[in-house]
PLY file of the C-alpha trace (Angstrom):
ply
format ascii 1.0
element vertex 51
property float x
property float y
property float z
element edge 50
property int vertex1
property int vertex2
end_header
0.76 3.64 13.17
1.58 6.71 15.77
-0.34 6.86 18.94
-0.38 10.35 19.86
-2.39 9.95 23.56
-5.30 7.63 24.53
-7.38 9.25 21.84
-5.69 10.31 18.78
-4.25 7.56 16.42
-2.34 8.68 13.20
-2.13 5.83 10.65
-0.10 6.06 7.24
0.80 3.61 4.60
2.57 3.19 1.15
1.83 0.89 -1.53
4.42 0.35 -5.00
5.76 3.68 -4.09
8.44 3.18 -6.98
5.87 2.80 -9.66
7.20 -0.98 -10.99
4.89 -3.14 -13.19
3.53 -6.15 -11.01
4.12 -9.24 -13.20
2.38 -12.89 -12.60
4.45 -15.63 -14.29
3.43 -18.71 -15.67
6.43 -21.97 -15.40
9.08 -20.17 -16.90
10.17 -15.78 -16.84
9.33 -16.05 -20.20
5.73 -16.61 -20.04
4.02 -13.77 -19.10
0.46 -14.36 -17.52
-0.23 -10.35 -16.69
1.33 -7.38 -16.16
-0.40 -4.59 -14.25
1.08 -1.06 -13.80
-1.19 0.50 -11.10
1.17 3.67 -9.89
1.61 4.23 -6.25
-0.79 4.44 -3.88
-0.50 5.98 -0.26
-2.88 6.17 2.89
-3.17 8.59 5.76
-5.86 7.96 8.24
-6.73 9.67 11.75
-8.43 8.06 14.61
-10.01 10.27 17.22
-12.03 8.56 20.31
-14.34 11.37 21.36
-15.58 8.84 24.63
0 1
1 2
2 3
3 4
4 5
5 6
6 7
7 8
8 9
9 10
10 11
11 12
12 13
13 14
14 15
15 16
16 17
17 18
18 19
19 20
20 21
21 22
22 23
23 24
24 25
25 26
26 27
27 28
28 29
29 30
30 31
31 32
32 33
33 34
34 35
35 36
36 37
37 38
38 39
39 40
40 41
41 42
42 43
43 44
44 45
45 46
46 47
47 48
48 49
49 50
């Protein structure tokens, strides 16, 4: 998060930017519960206060 001034906010975030598979394991590596490969996914917001 930026603040510019009292009235303009800049906001911007990054999610699995590298693209890896997001794996939930059961007791053991070798016991694969899921695997989800959602790509990357970014944000960008702007705040302006007008009062």
């Amino acid at each position: 998060t930026y603040e510019y001034n009292d009235r303009l906010t800049i906001y911007a975030s990054g999610l699995n930017i590298t693209d890896e598979t997001v794996r939930v394991y059961g007791k053991t590596k070798d016991l694969v519960l899921q695997a989800v490969q959602g790509g990357p996914r970014y944000d960008l917001a702007i705040r302006y206060k007008l009062f």
